[in-house]
Structure formats: structure tokens, C-alpha cells
HTML snippet that shows the backbone in 3Dmol.js (N, CA, C, O; Angstrom):
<script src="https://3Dmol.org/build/3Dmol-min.js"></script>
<div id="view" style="width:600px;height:400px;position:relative"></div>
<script>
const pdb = `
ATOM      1  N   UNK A   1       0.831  -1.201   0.000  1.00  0.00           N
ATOM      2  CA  UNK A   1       0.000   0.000   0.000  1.00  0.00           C
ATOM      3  C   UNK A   1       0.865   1.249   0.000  1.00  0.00           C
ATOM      4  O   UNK A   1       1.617   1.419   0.959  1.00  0.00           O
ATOM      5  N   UNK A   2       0.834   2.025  -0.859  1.00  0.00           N
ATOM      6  CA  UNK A   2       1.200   3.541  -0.990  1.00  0.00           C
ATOM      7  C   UNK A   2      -0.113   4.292   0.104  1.00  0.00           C
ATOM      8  O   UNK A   2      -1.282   4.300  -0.282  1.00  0.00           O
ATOM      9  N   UNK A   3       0.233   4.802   1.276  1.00  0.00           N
ATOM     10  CA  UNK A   3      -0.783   5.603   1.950  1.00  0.00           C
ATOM     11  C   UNK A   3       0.044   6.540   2.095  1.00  0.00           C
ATOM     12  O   UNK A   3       1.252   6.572   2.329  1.00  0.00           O
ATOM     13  N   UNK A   4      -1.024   7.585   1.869  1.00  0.00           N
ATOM     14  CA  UNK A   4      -0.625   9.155   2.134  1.00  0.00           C
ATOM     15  C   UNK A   4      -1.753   9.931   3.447  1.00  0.00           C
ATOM     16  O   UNK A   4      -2.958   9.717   3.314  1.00  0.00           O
ATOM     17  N   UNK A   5      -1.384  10.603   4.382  1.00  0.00           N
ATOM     18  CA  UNK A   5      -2.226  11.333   5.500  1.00  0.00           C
ATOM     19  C   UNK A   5      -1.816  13.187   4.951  1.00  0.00           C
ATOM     20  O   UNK A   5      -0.606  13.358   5.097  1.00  0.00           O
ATOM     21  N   UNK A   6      -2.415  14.286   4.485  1.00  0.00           N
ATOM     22  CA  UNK A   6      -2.281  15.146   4.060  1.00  0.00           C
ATOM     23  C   UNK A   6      -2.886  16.148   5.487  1.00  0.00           C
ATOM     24  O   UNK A   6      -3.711  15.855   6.352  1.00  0.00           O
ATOM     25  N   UNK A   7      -2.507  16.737   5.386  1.00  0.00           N
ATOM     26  CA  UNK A   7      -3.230  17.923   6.695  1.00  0.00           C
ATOM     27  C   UNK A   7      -2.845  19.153   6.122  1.00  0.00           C
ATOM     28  O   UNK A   7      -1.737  19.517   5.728  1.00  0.00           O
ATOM     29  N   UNK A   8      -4.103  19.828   6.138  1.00  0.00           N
ATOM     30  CA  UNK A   8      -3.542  21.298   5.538  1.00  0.00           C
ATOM     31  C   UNK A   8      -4.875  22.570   6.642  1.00  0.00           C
ATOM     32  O   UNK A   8      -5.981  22.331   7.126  1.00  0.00           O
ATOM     33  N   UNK A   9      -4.361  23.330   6.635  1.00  0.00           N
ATOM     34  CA  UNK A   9      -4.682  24.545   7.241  1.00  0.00           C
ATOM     35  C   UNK A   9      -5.506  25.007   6.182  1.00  0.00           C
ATOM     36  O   UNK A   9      -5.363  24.813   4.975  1.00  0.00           O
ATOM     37  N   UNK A  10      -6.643  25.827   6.960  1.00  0.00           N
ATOM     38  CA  UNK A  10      -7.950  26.322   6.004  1.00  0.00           C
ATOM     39  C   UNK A  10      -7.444  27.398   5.015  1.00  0.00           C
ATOM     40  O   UNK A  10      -8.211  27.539   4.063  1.00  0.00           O
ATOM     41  N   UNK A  11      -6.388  28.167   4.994  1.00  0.00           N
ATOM     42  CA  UNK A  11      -5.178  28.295   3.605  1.00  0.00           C
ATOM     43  C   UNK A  11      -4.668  28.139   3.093  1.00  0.00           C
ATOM     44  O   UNK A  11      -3.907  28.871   2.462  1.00  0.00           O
ATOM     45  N   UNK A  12      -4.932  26.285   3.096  1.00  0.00           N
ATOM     46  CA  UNK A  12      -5.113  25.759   1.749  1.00  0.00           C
ATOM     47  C   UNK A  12      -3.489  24.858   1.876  1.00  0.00           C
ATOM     48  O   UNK A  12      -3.050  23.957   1.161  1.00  0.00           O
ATOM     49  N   UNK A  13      -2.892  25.526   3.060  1.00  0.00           N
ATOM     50  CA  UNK A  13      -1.284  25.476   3.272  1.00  0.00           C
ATOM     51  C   UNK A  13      -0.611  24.216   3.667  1.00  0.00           C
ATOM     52  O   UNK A  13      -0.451  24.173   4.887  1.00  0.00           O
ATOM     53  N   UNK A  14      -0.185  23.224   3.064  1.00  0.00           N
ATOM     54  CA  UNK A  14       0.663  21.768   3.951  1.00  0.00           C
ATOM     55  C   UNK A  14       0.619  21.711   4.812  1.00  0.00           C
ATOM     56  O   UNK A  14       0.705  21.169   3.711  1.00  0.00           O
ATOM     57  N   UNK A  15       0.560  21.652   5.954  1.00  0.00           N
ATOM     58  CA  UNK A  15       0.776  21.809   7.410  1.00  0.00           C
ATOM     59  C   UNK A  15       1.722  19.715   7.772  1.00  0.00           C
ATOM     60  O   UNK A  15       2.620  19.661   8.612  1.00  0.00           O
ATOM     61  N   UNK A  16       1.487  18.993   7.362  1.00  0.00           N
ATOM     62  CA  UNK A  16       1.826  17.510   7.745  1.00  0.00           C
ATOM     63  C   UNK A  16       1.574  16.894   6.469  1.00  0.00           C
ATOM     64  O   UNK A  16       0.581  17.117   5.777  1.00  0.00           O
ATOM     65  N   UNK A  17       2.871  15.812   6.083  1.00  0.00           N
ATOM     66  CA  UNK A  17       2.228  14.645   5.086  1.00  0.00           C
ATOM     67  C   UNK A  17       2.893  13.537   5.938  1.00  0.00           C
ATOM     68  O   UNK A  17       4.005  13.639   6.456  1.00  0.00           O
ATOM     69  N   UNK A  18       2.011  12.386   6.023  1.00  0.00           N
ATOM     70  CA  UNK A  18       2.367  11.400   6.898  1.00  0.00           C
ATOM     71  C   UNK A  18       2.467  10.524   5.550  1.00  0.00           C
ATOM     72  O   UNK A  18       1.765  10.782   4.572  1.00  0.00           O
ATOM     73  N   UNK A  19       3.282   9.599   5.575  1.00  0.00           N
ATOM     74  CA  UNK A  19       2.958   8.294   4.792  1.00  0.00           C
ATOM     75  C   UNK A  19       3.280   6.982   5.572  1.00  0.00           C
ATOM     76  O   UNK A  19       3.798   7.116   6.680  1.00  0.00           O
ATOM     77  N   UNK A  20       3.035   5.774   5.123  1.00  0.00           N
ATOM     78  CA  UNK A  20       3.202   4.907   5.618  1.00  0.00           C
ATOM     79  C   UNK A  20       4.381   4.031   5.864  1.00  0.00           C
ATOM     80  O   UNK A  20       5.117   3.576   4.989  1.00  0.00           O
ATOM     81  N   UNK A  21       4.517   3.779   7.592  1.00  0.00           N
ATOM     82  CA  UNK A  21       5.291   3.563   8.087  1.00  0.00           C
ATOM     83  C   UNK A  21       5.665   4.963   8.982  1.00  0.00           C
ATOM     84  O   UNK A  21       6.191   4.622  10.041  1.00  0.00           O
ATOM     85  N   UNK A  22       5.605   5.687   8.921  1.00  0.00           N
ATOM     86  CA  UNK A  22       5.077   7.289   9.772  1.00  0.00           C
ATOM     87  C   UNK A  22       4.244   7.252  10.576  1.00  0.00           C
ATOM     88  O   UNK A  22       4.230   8.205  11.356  1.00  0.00           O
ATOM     89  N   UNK A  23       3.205   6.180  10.753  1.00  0.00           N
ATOM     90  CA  UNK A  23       1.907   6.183  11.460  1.00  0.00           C
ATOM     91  C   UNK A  23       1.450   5.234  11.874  1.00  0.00           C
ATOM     92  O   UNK A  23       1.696   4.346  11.058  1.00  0.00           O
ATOM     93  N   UNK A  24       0.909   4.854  12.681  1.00  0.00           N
ATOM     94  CA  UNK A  24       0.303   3.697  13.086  1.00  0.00           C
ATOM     95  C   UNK A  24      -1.325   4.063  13.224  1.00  0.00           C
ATOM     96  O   UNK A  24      -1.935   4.909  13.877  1.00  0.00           O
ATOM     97  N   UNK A  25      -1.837   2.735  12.042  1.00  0.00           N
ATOM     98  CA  UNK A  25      -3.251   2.601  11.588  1.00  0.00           C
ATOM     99  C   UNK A  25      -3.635   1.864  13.026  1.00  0.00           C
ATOM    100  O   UNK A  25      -2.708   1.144  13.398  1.00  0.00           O
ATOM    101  N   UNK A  26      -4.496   1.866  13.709  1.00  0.00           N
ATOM    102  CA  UNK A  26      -5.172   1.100  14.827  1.00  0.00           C
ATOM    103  C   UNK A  26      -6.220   0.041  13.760  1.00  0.00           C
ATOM    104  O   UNK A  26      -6.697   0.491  12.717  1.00  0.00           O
ATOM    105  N   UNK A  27      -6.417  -1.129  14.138  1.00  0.00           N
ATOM    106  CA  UNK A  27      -7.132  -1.766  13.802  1.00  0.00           C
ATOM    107  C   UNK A  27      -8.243  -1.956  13.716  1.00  0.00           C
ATOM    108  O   UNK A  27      -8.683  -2.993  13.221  1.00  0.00           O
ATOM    109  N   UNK A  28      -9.414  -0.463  14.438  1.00  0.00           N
ATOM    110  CA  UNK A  28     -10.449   0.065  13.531  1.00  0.00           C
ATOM    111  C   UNK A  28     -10.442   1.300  12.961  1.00  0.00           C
ATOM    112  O   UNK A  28     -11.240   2.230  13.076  1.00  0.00           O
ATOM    113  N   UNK A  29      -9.567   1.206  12.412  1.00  0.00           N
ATOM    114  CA  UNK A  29      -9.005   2.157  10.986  1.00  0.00           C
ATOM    115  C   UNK A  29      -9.007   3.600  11.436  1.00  0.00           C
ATOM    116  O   UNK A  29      -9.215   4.452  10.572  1.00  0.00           O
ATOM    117  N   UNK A  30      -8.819   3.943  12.580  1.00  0.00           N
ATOM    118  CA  UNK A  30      -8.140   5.261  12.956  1.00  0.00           C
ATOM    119  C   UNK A  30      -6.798   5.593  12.845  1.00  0.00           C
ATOM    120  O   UNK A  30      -5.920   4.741  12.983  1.00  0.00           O
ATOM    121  N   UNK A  31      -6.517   6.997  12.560  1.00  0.00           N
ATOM    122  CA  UNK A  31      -4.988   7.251  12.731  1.00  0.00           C
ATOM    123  C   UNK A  31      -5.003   8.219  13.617  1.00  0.00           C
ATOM    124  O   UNK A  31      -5.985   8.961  13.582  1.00  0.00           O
ATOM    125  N   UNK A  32      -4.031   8.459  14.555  1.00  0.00           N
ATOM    126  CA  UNK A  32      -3.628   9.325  15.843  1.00  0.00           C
ATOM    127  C   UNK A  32      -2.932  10.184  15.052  1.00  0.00           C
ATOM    128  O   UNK A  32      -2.166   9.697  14.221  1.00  0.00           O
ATOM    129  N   UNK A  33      -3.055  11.495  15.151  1.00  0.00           N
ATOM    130  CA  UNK A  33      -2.509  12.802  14.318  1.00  0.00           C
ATOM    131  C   UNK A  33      -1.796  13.445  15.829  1.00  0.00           C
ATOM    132  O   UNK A  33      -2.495  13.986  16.686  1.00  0.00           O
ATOM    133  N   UNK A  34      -0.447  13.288  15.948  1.00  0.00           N
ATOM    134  CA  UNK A  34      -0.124  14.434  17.317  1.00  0.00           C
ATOM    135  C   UNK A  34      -0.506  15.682  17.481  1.00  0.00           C
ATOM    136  O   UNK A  34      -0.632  16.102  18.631  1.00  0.00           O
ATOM    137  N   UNK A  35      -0.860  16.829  15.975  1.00  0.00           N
ATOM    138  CA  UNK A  35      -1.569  18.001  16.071  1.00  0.00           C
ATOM    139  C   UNK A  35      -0.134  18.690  16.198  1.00  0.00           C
ATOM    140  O   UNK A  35       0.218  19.580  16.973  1.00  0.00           O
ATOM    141  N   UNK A  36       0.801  17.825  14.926  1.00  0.00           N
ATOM    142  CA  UNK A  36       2.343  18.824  14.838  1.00  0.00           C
ATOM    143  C   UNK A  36       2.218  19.041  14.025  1.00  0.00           C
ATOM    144  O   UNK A  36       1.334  18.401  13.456  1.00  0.00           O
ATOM    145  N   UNK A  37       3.092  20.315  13.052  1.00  0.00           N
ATOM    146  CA  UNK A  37       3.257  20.121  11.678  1.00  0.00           C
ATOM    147  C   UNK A  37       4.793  19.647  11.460  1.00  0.00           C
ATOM    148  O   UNK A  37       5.541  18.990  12.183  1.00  0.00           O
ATOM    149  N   UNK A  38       4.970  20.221  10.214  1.00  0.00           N
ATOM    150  CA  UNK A  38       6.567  18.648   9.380  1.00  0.00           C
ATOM    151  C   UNK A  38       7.685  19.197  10.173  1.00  0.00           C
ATOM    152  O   UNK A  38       8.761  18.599  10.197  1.00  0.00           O
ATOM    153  N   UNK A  39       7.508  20.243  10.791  1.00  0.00           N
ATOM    154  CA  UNK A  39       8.998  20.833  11.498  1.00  0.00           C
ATOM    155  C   UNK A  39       9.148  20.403  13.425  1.00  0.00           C
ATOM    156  O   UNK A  39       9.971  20.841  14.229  1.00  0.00           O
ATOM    157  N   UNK A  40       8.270  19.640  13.597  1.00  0.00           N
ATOM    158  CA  UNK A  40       7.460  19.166  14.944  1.00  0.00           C
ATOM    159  C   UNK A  40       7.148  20.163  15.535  1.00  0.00           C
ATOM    160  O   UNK A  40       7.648  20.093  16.658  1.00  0.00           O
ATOM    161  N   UNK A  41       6.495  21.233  15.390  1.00  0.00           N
ATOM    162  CA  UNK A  41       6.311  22.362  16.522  1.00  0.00           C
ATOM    163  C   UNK A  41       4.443  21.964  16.320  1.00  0.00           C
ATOM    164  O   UNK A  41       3.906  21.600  15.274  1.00  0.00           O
ATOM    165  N   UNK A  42       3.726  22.196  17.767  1.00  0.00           N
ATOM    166  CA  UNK A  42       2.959  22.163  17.179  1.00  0.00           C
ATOM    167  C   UNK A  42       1.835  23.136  16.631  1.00  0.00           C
ATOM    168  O   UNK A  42       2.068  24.345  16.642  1.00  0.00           O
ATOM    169  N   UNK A  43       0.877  22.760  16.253  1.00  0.00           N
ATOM    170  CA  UNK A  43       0.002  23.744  15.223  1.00  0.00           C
ATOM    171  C   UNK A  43      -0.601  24.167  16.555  1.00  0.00           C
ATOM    172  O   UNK A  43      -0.628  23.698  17.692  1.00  0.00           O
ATOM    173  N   UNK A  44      -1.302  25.770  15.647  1.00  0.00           N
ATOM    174  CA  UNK A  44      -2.349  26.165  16.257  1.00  0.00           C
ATOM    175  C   UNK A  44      -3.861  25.598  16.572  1.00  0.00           C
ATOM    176  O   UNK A  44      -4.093  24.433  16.247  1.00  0.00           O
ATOM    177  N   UNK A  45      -4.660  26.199  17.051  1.00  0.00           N
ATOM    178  CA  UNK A  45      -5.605  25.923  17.608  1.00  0.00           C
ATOM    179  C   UNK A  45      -6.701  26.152  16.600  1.00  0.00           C
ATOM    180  O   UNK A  45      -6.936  27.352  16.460  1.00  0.00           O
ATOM    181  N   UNK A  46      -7.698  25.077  15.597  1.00  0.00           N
ATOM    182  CA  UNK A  46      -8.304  25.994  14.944  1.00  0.00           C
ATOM    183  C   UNK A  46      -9.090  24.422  14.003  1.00  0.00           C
ATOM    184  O   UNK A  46      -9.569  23.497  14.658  1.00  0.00           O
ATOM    185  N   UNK A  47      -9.077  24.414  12.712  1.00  0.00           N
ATOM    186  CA  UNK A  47      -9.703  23.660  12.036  1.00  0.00           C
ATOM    187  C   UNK A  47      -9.060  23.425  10.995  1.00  0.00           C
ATOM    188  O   UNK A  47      -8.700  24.302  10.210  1.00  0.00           O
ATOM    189  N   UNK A  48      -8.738  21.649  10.805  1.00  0.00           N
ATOM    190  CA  UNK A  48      -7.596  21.340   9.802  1.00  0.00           C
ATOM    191  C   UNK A  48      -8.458  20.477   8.871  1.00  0.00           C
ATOM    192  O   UNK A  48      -9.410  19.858   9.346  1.00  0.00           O
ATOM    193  N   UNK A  49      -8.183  20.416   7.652  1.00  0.00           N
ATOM    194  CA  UNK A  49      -8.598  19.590   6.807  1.00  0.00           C
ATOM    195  C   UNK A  49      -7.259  18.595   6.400  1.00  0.00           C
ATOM    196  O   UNK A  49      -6.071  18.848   6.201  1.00  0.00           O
ATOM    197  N   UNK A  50      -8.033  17.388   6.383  1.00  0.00           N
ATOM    198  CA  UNK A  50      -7.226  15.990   6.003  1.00  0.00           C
ATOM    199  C   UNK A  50      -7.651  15.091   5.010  1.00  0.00           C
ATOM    200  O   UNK A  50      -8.784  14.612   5.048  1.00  0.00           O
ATOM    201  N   UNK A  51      -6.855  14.825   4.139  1.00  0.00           N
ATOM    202  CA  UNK A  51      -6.833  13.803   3.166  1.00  0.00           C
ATOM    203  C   UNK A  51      -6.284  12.541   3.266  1.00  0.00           C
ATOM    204  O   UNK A  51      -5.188  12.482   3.823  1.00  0.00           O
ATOM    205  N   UNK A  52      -6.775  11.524   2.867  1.00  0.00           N
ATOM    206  CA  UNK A  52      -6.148  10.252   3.227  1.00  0.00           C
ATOM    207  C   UNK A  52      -6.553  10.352   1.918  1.00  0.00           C
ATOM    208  O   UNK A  52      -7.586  10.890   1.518  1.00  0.00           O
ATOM    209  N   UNK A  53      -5.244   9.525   0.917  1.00  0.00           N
ATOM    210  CA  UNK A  53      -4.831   8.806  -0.090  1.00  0.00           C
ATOM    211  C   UNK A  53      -4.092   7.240  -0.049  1.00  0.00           C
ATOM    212  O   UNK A  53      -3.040   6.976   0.533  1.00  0.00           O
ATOM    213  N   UNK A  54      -4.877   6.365  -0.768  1.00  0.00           N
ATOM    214  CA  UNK A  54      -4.538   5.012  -0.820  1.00  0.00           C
ATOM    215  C   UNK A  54      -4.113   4.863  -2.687  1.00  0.00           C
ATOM    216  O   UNK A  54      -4.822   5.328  -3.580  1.00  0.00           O
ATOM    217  N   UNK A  55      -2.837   4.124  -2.897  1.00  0.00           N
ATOM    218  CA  UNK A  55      -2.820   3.768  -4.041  1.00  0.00           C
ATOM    219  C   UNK A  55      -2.922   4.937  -4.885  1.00  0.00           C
ATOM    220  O   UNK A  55      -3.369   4.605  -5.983  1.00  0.00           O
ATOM    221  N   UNK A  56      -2.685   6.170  -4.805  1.00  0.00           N
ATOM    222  CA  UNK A  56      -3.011   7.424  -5.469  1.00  0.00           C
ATOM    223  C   UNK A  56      -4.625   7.873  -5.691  1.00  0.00           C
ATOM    224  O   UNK A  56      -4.989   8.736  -6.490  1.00  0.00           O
ATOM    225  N   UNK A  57      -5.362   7.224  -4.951  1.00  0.00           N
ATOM    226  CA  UNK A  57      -6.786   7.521  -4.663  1.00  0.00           C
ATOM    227  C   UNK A  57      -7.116   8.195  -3.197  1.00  0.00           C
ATOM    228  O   UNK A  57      -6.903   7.616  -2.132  1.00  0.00           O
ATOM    229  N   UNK A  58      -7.692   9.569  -3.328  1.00  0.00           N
ATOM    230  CA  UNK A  58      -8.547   9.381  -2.015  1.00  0.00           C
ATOM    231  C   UNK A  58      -9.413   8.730  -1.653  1.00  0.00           C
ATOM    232  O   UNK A  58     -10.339   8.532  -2.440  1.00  0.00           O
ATOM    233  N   UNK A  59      -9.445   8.216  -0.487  1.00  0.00           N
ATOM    234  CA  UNK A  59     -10.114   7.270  -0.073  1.00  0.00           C
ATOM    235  C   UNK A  59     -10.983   7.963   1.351  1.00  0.00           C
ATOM    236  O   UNK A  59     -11.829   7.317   1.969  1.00  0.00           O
ATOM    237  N   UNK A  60     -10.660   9.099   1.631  1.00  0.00           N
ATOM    238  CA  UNK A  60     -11.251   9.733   2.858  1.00  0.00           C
ATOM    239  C   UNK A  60     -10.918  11.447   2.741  1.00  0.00           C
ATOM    240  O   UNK A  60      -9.953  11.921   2.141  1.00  0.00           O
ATOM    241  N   UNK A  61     -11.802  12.100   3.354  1.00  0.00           N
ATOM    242  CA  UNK A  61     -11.672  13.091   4.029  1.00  0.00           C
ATOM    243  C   UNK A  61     -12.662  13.910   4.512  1.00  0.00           C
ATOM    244  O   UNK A  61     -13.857  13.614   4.531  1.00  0.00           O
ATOM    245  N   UNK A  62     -12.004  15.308   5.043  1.00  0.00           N
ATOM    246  CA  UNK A  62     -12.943  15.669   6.065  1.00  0.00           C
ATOM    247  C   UNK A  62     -12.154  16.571   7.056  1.00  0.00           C
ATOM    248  O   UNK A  62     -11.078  16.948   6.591  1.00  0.00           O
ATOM    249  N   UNK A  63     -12.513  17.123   8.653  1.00  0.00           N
ATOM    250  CA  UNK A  63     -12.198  17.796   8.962  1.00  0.00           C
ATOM    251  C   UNK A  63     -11.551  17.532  10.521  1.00  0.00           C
ATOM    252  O   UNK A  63     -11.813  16.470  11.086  1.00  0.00           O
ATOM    253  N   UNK A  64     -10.884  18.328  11.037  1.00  0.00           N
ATOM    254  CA  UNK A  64     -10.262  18.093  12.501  1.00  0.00           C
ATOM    255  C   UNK A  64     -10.180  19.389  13.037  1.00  0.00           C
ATOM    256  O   UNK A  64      -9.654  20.357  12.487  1.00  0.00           O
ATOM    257  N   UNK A  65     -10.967  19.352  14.629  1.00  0.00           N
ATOM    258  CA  UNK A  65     -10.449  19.915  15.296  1.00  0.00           C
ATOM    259  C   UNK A  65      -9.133  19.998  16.165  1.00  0.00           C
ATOM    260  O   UNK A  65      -8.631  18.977  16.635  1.00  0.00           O
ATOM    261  N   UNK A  66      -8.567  21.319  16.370  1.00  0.00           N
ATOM    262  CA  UNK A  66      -7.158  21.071  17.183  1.00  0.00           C
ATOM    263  C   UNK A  66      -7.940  21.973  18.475  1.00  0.00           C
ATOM    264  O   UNK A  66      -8.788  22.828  18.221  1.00  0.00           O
ATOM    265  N   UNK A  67      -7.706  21.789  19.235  1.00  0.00           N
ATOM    266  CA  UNK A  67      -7.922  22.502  20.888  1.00  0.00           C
ATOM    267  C   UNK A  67      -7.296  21.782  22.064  1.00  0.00           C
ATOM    268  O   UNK A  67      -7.626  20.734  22.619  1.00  0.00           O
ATOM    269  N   UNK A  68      -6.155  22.755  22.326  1.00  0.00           N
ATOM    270  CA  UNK A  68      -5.373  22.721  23.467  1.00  0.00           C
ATOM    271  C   UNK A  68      -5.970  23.388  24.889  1.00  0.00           C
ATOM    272  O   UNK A  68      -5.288  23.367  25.914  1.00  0.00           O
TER     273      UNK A  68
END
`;
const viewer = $3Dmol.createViewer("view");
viewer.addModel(pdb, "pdb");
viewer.setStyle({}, {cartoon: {color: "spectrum"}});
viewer.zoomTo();
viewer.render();
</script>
């Protein structure tokens, strides 16, 4: 499997690309996001959009809250 986890900020902006072996899938198909971006600091407080790509297909997405 080629998996991709995309996280981007509501400006549209990269914020995280996870791929596989980066992440651990739980075995009812959740992934734990720490709420860092690619430089480990972490993000602000606010509303992230995420893409999951399988095989060069999305296969999911949708939205996340961050609140510290």
C-alpha cells in the first residue's frame, strides 16, 4: 500500500504529510494525528482539513479539530 495522511490549514497550506510507516493505523481504521506540523512544533488551535490517499486515490476526508 502507498498511503498518504495530508493535513492542511484552512489556507489551503501543507501543514503535515504522513505516509506509511510514519503512522500507526489502529485496527479500527483510525490514525492518531499528534496536532504537529513537518517541522514538529505544534500547530495552532483551529480547524484542519485531512486527506487520506490510498494507491493514489482518495479514499477519505474531512475535517479536525485542534484545541489545546
Amino acid at each position: 500500500d502507498n498511503g498518504v495522511v495530508s493535513i492542511y490549514n484552512l489556507d489551503n497550506t501543507l501543514v503535515r504529510e504522513v505516509r506509511n510507516g510514519d503512522v500507526e493505523f489502529s485496527s479500527k481504521g483510525t490514525i492518531t494525528w499528534d496536532g504537529k506540523d513537518s517541522e514538529g512544533n505544534a500547530v495552532n488551535n483551529g480547524v484542519y482539513i485531512y486527506i487520506i490517499e490510498a494507491d493514489g486515490r482518495i479514499v477519505c476526508n474531512g475535517t479536525v479539530y485542534v484545541a489545546r
